[in-house]
N, C-alpha and C positions, 0 to 999 in steps of 0.2 A: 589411448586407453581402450578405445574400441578393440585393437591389437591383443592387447592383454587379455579383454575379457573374454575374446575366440579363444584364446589360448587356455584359456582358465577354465572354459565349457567343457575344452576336446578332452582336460586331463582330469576332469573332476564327471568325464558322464556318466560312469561304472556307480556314482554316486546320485545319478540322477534315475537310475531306473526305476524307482520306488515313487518317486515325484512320478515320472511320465504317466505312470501304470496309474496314480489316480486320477491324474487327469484326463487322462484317456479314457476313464469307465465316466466318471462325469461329462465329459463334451459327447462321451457315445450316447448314455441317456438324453441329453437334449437336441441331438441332432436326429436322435430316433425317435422320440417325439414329435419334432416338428416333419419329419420324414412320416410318420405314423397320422398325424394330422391330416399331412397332404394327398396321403393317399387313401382316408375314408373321405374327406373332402371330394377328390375325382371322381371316386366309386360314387358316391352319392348323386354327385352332377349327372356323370356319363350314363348314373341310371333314370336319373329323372327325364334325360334326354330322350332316354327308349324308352320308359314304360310313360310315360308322361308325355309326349310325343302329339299331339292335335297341334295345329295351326291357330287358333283361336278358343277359348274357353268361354262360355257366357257360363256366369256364376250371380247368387244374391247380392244386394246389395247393401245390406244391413249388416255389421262386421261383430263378431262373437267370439270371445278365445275359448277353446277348446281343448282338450287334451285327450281327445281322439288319436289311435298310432297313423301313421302312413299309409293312404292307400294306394292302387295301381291306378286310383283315376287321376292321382295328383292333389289333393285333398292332404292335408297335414296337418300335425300336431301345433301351429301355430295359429294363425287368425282364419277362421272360418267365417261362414257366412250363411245366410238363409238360403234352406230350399226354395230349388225353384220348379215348378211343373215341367213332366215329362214332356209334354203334350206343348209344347216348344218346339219342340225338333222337326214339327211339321214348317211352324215360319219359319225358322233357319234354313230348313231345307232347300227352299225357294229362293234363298236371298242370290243374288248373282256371286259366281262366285266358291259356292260352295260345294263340295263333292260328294261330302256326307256328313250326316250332323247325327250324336245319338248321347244316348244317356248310359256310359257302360255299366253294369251293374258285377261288382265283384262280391266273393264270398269267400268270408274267412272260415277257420275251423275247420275245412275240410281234410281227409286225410286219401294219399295215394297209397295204393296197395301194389308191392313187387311183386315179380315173375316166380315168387317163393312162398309166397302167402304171406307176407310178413307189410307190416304197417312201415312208409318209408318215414325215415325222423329223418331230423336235420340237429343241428348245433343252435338251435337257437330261433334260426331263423321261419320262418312265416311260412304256410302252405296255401297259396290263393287260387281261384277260379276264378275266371274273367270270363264274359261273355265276350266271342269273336265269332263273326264269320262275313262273307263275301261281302253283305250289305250292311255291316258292321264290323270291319277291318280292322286291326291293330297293325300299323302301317309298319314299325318297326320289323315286326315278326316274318321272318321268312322262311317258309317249308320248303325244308330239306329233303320231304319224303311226303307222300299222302296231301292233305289236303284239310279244310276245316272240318268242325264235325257240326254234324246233324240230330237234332232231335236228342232225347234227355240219354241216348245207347251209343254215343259217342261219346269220345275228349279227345284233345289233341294235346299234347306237349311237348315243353321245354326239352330243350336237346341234353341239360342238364340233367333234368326228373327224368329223363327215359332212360341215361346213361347209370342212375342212381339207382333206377327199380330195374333196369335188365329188359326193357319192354321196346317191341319195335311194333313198325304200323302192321295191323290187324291183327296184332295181340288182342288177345280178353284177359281184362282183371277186374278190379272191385274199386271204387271209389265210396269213401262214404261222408255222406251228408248229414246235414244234425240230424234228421231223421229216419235215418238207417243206410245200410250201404246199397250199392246198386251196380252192377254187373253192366260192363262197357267193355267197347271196344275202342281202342285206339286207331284214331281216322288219320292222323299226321304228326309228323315231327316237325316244330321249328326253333330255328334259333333267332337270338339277337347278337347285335355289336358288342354289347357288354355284358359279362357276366352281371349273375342275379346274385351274387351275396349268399349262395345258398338255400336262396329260396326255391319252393317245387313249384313253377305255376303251370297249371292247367290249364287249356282253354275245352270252353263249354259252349253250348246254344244258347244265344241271346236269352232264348225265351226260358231255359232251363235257369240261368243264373238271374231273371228277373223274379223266377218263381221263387226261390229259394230268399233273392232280397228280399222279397213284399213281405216273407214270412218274419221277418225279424225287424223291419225298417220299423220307422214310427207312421209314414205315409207313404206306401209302396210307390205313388205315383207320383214323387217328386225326385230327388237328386240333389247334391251338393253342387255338381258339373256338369254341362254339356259340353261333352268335345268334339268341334269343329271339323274337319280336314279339309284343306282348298285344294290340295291336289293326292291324286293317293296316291302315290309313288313316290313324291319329293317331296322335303320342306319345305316352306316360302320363306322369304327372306323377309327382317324383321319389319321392313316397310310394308311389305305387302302383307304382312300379318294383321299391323295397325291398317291397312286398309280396311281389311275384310271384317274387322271387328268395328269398324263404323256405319259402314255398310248394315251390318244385324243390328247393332242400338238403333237404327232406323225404323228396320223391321221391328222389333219389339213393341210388344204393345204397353203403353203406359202401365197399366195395371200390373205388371207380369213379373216388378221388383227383384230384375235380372236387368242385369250387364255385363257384355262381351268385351275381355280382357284379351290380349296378345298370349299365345303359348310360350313363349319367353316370360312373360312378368309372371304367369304360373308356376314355370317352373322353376325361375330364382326367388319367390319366396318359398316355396317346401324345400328348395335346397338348402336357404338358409336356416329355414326354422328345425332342417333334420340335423344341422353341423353344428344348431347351436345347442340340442339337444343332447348329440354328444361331443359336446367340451371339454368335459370331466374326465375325457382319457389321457391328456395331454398332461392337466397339472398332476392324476395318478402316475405318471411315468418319470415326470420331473421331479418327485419324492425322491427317486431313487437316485435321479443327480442331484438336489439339494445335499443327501447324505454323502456321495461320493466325492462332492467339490468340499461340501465343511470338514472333513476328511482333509482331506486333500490338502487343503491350507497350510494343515498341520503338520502333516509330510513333509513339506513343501518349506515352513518355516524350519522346521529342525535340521532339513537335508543342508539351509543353508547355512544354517548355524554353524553345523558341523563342518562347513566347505571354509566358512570364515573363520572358524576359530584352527586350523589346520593350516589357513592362509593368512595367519594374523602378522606374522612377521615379515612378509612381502608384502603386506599393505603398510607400515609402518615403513621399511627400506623406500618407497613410492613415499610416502609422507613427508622421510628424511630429504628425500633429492629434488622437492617441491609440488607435492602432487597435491593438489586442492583436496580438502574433503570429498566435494562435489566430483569428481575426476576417480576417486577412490570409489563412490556409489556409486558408480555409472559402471564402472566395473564386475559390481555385484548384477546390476540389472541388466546388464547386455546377457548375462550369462540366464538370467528368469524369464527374458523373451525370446532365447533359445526355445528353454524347458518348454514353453507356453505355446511354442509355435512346431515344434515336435510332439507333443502330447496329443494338441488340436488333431494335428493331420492324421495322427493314428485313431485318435476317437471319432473325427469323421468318417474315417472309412470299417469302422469299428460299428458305430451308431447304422451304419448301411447293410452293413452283413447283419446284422442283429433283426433291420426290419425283411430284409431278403428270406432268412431264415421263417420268420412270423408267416410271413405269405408262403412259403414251401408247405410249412405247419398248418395253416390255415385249409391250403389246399388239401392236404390229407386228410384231415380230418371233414370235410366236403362243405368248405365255409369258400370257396375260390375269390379272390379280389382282385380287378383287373384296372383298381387303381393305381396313376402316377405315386412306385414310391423310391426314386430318385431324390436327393436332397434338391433341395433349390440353392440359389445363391445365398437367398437370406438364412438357410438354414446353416450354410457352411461359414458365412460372414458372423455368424450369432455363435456358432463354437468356436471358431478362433480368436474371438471376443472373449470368450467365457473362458478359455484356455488361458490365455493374456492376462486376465485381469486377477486371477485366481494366483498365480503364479507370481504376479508383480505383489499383487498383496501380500502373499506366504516369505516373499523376499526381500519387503520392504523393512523390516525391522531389524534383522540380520546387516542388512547394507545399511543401515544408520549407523550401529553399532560397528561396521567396521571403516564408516568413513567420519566418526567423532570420538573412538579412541583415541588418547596422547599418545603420540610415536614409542616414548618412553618404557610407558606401562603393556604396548603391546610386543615391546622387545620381550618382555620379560612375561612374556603371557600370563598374566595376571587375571583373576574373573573377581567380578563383581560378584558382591553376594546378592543373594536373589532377593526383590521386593518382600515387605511382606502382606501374606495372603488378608489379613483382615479385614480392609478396607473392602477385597471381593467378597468376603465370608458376610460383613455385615449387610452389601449389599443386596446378597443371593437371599439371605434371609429374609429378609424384608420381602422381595419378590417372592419366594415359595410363599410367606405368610398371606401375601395377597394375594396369590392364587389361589389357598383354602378357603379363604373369607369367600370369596367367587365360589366356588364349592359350595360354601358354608347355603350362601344367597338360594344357589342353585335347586341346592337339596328344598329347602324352606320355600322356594315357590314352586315345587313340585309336588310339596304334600300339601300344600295351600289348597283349603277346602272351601270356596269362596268368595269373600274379597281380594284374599292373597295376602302373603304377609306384611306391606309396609301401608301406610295410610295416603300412598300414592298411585293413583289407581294406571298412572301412564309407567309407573316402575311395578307395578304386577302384571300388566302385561306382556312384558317383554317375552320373546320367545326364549324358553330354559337352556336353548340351545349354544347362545350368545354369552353367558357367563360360565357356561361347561367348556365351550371352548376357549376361553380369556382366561378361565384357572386352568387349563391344560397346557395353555401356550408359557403362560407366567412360570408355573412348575418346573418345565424343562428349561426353559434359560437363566432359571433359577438356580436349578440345579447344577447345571454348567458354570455359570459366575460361580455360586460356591463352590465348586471344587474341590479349586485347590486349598480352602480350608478344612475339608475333609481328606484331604490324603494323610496325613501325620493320623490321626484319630484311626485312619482304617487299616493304614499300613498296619500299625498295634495290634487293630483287631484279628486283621485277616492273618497276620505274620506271626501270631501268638502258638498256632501249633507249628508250622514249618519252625521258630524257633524252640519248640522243645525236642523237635525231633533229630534238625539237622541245627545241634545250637549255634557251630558260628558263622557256616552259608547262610541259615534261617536271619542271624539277626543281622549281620550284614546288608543281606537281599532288603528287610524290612528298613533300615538307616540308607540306605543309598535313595530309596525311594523319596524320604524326603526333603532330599539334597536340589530337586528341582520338583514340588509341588506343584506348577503350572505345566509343564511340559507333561507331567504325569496325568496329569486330572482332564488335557487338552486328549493326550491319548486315549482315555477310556471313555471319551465323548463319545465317538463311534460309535462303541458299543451298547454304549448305555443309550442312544436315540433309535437305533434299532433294535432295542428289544424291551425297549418302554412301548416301540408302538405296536411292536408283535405279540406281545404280553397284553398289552391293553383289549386289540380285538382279542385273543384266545382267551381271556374272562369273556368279555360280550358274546364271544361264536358259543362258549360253553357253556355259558346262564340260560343262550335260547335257547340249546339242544336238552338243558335239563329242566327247563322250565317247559318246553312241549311232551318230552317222557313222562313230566309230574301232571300235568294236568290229564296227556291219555291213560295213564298210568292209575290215578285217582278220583278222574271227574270222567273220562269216557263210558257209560253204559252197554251204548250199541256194541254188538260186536265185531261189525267189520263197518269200514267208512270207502264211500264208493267217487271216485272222482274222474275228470276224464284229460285228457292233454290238450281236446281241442278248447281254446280260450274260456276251460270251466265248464263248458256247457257240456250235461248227459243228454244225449239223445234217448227220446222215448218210447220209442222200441228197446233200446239197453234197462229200462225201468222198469215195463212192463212183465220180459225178461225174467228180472228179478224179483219183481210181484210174486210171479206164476212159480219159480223154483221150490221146489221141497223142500221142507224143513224149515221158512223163513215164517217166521211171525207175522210180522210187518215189517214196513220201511219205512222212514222218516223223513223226505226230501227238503232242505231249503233252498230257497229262490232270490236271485237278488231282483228287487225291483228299480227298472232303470227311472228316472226323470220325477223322482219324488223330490217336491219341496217343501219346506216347513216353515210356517210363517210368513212364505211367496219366497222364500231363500233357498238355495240349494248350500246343503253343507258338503263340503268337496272330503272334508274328513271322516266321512260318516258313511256307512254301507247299510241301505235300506235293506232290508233282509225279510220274506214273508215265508213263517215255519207255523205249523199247529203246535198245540199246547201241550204237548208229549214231547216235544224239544228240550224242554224247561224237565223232564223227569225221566225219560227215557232214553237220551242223549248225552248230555249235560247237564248236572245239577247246578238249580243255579243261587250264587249266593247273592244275597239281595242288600242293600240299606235301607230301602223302604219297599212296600208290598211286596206281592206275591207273582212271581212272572207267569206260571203256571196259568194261575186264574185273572191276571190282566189279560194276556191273550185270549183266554175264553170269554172273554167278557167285553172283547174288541177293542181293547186298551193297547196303547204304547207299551214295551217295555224298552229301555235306554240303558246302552253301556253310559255308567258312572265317569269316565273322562268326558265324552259327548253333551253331558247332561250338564259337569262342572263349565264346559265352554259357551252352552249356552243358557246359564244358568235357569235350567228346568227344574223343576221339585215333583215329585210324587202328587200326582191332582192337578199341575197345570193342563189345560187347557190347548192343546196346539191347532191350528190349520192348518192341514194334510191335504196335499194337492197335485196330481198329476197332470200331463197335457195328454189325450188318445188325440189317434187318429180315427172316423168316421164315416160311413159313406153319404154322400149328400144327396139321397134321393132324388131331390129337385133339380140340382144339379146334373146330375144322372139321364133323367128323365129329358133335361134341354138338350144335354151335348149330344144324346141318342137322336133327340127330334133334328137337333140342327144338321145333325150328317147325313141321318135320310132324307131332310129338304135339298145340303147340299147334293147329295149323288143324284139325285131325283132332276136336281137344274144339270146337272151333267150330261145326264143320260139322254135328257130332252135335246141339250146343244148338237149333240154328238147326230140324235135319232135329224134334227131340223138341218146338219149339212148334211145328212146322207151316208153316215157314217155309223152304220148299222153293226157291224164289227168292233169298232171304237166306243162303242155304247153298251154291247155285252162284255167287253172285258172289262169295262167302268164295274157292271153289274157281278162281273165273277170275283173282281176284289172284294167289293164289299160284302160278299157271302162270308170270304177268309179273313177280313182284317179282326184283329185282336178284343174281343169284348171288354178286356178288362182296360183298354187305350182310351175308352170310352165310362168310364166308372170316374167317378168325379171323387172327391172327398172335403172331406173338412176338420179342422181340429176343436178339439172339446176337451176343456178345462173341466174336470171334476175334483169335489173338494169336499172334505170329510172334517168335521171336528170334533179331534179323537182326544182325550185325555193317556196323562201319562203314569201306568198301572204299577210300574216299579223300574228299579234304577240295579243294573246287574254290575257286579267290580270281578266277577270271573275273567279271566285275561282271555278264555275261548271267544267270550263274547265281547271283547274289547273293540271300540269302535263300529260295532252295530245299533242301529234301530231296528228293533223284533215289531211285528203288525201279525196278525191274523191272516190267514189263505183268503175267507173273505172278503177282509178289508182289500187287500190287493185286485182282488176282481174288481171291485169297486170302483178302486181308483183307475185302474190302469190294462190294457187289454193282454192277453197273456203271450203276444211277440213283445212286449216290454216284460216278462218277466224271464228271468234263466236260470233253471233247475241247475245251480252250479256243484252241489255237495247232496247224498244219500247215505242215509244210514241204516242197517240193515242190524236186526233183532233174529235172532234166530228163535225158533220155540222152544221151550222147557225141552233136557234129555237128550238134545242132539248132536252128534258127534262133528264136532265143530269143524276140527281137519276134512270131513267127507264134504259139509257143506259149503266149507270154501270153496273145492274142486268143482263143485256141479255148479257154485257162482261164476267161477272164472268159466265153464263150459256155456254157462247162459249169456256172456257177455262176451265172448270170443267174435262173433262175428263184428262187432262194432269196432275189433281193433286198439282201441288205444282207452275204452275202459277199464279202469284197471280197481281191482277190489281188495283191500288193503285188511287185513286184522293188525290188531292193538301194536305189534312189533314190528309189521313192515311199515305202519301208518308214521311211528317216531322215525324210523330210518329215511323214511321219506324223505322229512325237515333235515335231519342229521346229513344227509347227503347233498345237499344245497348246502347249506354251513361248510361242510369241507370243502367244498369248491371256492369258498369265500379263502377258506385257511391256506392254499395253493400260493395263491399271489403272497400272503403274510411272510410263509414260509420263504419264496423267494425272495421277500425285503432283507428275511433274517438271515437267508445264505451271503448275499450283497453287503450285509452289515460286517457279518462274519468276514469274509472277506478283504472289506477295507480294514478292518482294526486289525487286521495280519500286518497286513503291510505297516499301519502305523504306531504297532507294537517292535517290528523290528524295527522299522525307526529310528524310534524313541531309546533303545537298547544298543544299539549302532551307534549312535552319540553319547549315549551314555559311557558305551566303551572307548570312546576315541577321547573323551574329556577324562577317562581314569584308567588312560594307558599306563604309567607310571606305577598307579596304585594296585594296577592286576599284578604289573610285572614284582614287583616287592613282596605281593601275597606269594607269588609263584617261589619268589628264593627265598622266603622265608619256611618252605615248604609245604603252600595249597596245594593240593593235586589240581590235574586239569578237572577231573569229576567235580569236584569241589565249586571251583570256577562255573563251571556249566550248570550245578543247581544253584549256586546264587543268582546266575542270571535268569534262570526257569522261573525258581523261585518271585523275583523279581516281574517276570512277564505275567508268571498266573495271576497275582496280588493286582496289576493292572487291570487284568481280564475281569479278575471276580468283582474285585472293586467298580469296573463300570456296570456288568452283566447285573449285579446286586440293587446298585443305583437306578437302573433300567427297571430292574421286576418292582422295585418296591412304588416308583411312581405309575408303571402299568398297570398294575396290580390296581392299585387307587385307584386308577382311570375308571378302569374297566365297572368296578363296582360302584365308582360315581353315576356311571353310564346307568349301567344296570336298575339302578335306587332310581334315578330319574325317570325312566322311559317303564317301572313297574307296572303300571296302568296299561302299557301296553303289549305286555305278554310278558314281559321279562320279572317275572315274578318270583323266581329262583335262582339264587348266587350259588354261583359253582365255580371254584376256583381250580382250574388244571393240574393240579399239583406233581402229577408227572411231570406234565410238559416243562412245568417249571424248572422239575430237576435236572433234567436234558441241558435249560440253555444251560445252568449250570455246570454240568458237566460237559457240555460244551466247551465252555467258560477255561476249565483247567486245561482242555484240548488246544485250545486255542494259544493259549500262554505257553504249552510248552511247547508248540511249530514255532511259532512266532521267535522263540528265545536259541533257538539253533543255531542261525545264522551270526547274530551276533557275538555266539561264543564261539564260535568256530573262529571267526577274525579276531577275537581276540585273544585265542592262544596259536594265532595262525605268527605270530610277532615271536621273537628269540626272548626271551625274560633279560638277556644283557640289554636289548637294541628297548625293552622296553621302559626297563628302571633309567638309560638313559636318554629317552625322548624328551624329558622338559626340561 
């Protein structure tokens, strides 16, 4: 039997290429997934290994999650920990052992300037400053050219950032700081082992990137990390790492709520907390093999249908001469672990070219990744699984059927008629019905003003997002099980003009269809799963693009809106700038304030926000439920977006405690650690003077002329706390998710490196010619680089241009969609014609033309296409405005249905059906009309 089913494989493969090819896009999505995993996975390691690089870490000891991003000290978006003082690195220093101990300070937001005058971007990724040099080394880092820099009129860089901006050592260019730019020179180039991801990093003078910290930290003279080095040339090995870090918790002083960790346990927790961060690319890439294997099944089932029903009397001859049932399926399935193990091989090497490709791409566009992406073993053991199992399944019911047909009835090839569809019709309904109830739920604790709608306060909590997705999921297999009770009903509808036009291909094409309602309804799955979920986001991408047009469009005042690329914050020189320009009225700055709590809570959903009371009227109008936001602000009152307020159920007049943490200098503090170092140099100086070491005693003296004053500045933190009431409640989607305070009240609470001037809005005066005073803004802010000044129509394109970069990916789910349903429209049309060989050939001598022929079966293909494409828009469509109604609160305040886009898949839809329907006619007037009438 083995025998036969090689045989049965080799003469039936011409039949299997439509199987292969979906299997192959499906095993290629999931081996290039887990190949796409593996190699941000490496990236991520191999970078934590260079830039994360110390020997030892001494870090807090009190554990805090955070969602702070990644920085170069090794610090990450998972579990953090208390600062711990700079002024550590003096005991460390000491410890045996140690080479050099320091506190590096990095600085985001910075922007490098090319050899061109032009601000250097990247794709995404980060632009950092690290403080490095001789007595604060970054071990990894090797100059290739020059040397560290010096003093605030140097930098040195990456061999990437110089190859990017054009700039080699003793170049002059411009760097700028949040505080305006500054005119360097380039002191050295170096590189690392692994590329950077595309980031630009800088290095700067310790004391330069301290200064620039202290401006923004909460307590200049603390630190998340101190990084260790025990040797500055080489690693230590992991024992001697654990040595060295016992060694310093010795040294440390009780008080100092610091402990020295291994640079290994460092670096594998930011490794894992960056990988686990991004997770989310793996099952976005598996989307696209879920569609391609459920696809595929269905290939896969009909390829074999059509192989067994073709082969039905040589399984019966086999039956006749003793062939077990069992012995007859085995037959079928030798021939599906073929398909399954050909398909794999070409999707593995398929899924490899795919991520090869990504990384070429990647690299051009100057994102470079010098991650392992090579499949692994488990990657290629897990598609030839996934190839296997797909395959067996799509051919497992075809080989029932032909190893439990009676010898008899398959002499006489005989078919059963088809089940009927009810039993799936009643149960699909049921399903869609409960997916709208889930809707229904969804909508109702969405507009819940309150308690929420049911008298169960553990069932109005629930997140909205939990029954939006449970009615979405329920929908689509909903829809699917009902199907094939919908194809008779659509065939009618959809077949009702092609039947008046071409009356008897028209109504043929519409009656053949519902001759096999499963196989039909199986086929438009494809289509209708990809462009239910394409259709869904394209409502969502298009509600928020016309819901941000509507509000700048009808609530923007200001005339132009000023914003910057480094992480929000305008630099103030670019402000002042703006101030001073002709023609401008006033400007309107808001500030987000960092580490406000309310009621001792930090709300994670909430943006403290501190704007004057010309925001509320010369900005945004704002529409209220209760008071007047205008005049709360002036009157040093909260104002609260209306979702904010429903979460934590505030009213107009409550009462809140308003609480920030500063940082402080501690005089007293200040004053000892000043007294204690001059007592200490003073015992020094005597030691030195009492052996005779007169020399050894002035250099003691010439350090402490130069060491750092501010090493020496102590501090302390202060809790300041205000109890504010709340002056009104905004439902404007602008202001969705803020808490508005007063510029005063902000002073109050919190010191102004917690606060960041992240948005300006700019009024121009009565009469001015608006076009000239854009130009002389964009000339007032030209030096800062990446300020950029937006009016009313670039401000929407802005949003609008993020959204289409959303739409990219959608569009290629919908070309993948498009795609598979080619294949499993001809298919479907290919068995169709091999089960009504007879019946063509009879039309054919009865006198069909071949045209005739060829639009019944178009006819046929599009009715499939539009029938799913249709099915698809009508539940996406739903979605999307499900989505939309739900998340209103939070900007999506205006439903905009695409109604072009719509039309496209649509006519799509008819594209599709009639490629799709070629091939099948072509074979089937590829047969003699005698050899046809008499094949059965």
């Amino acid at each position: 039997m083995i025998r036969i089913g090689l045989r049965d494989a080799r003469s039936h493969f011409g039949r299997f290429i439509m199987s292969i090819i979906a299997i192959a896009l499906g095993v290629a999505f999931v081996v290039g997934s887990f190949c796409f995993r593996e190699m941000l996975n490496t990236q991520v390691s191999t970078m934590m290994a260079t830039n994360s690089d110390h020997d030892v870490y001494v870090r807090g000891i009190d554990k805090a999650k955070s969602d702070s991003p990644m920085s170069m000290d090794g610090s990450s978006s998972g579990e953090n920990y208390n600062q711990i003082d700079n002024s550590l690195t003096n005991t460390i220093a000491k410890v045996s052992g140690v080479s050099s101990a320091s506190a590096t300070a990095t600085i985001s937001g910075t922007v490098l300037v090319d050899h061109a005058g032009n601000a250097v971007s990247t794709m995404g990724a980060p632009t950092i400053a690290i403080g490095m040099s001789s007595s604060e080394p970054w071990r990894s880092a090797h100059f290739t050219s020059g040397g560290y820099p010096k003093g605030e009129d140097e930098i040195a860089l990456h061999q990437f950032a110089a190859d990017k901006a054009k700039l080699k050592v003793g170049d002059s260019t411009t760097i700028v700081y949040e505080d305006g730019p500054r005119k360097v020179t380039i002191s050295g180039i170096f590189a690392t082992q692994t590329s950077q991801a595309g980031a630009i990093i800088i290095g700067v003078d310790p004391s330069v990137a301290s200064h620039y910290y202290a401006a923004t930290a909460p307590d200049p003279n603390t630190s998340a990390l101190i990084g260790v080095y025990g040797d500055a040339s080489n690693p230590l090995s992991h024992q001697d790492q654990q040595q060295l870090a016992d060694r310093i918790n010795k040294a440390l002083p009780a008080s100092s709520r610091a402990h020295a960790v291994t640079g290994d346990e460092v670096r594998e927790d930011a490794t894992k907390s960056i990988q686990d961060a991004m997770g989310f690319i793996q099952p976005l890439i598996l989307i696209f093999a879920i569609i391609a294997l459920f696809v595929g099944s269905f290939i896969i089932a009909n390829t074999f249908a059509m192989i067994v029903r073709e082969s039905m009397r040589g399984y019966a001859l086999l039956r006749s001469v003793g062939a077990s049932p069992r012995q007859v399926f085995s037959t079928v399935i030798i021939q599906a672990v073929i398909l399954g193990i050909v398909g794999s091989g070409i999707g593995i090497g398929l899924g490899w070219g795919i991520i090869k490709l990504i990384v070429v791409g990647l690299e051009q566009i100057g994102t470079p990744l010098s991650g392992q992406s090579n499949p692994t073993a488990t990657a290629i053991a897990v598609g030839i699984a996934v190839g296997l199992i797909v395959s067996l399944l799509g051919a497992a019911i075809p080989a029932r059927d032909a190893a439990l047909v009676p010898p008899i009835q398959a002499m006489n090839e005989t078919v059963n008629p088809e089940k009927s569809a009810t039993p799936r019709g009643i149960i699909g309904t049921v399903m869609c019905a409960l997916g709208i109830a889930c809707w229904a739920f969804t909508q109702a604790l969405a507009m819940a003003d309150g308690n929420g709608p049911t008298p169960w306060k553990t069932v109005n909590d629930i997140n909205t997002g939990y029954p939006l997705g449970a009615g979405a999921a329920l929908l689509i297999i909903g829809a699917i099980v009902l199907g094939p009770a919908l194809v008779s009903p659509a065939g009618l509808a959809l077949g009702w003009l092609p039947s008046r036009i071409f009356r008897v291909t028209g109504k043929l094409a519409t009656r053949n269809l519902s001759r096999s309602r499963r196989r039909t309804a199986n086929t438009a799955a494809a289509l209708f799963v990809g462009v239910a979920i394409v259709s869904c986001l394209g409502v969502v991408a298009a509600s928020a693009k016309a819901s941000v047009a509507d509000i700048i469009d009808t609530g923007l005042k200001a005339d132009y809106a000023v914003s910057s690329a480094s992480y929000g914050r305008l630099p103030q020189g670019a402000i002042d700038a703006i101030d001073a320009t002709s023609g401008v009225k006033s400007t309107i700055a808001t500030r987000l304030v960092m580490g406000v709590k309310y009621n001792g809570k930090s709300i994670d959903s909430a943006m403290s926000t501190a704007s004057p009371a010309s925001m509320f009227s010369e900005v945004f109008a704002a529409t209220t439920t209760g008071g007047n936001a205008e005049q709360a602000i002036a009157s040093g009152k909260l104002v609260v977006a209306k979702n904010i307020a429903n979460d934590n159920n505030w009213k107009v007049g409550d009462t809140i405690t308003v609480s920030a943490t500063s940082t402080v200098i501690d005089e007293e503090a200040t004053k000892q650690a000043q007294a204690d170092y001059q007592a200490q140099t003073q015992a020094q100086v005597q030691q030195r003077m009492a052996a005779g070491d007169a020399a050894g005693a002035q250099q003691i003296m010439d350090d402490a002329k130069n060491v750092d004053p501010t090493t020496l500045v102590k501090t302390k933190s202060v809790t300041k706390e205000q109890r504010v009431k709340v002056g009104a409640l905004v439902t404007n989607s602008a202001y969705a998710g803020g808490i508005y305070m007063s510029d005063k009240l902000a002073d109050e609470l919190s010191d102004s490196q917690m606060q960041i001037v992240r948005q300006l809005f700019v009024i121009a005066k009565p009469g001015q010619d608006l076009a000239a005073l854009h130009e002389r803004l964009l000339k007032a802010v030209k030096p800062y680089y990446v300020v950029t000044v937006m009016d009313h129509d670039e401000y929407k394109s802005s949003t609008s241009s993020m959204v289409d970069q959303i739409l990219v990916i959608l569009y290629a789910l919908l070309a993948l969609s498009i795609i598979i349903a080619i294949f499993g429209i001809v298919n479907t049309l290919a068995l169709s014609v091999s089960e009504r060989t007879k019946e063509i050939g009879l039309l054919r001598a009865i006198g069909t033309s071949r045209g005739q022929v060829r639009g019944m079966l178009a006819i046929e293909a599009v009715i499939i296409s539009v029938f799913g494409t249709l099915l698809g828009l009508v539940i996406g469509v739903g979605a999307g405005a499900m989505i939309r109604s739900v998340y209103a609160s939070s900007g999506l305040e205006k439903l905009s249905i695409p109604w072009s886009q719509l039309v496209i898949f649509l006519v799509l839809a008819v594209v599709v059906g009639l490629i799709a329907s070629v091939s099948p006619a072509s074979r089937a007037l590829k047969k003699p009309v005698l050899d046809a009438v008499s094949s059965e």
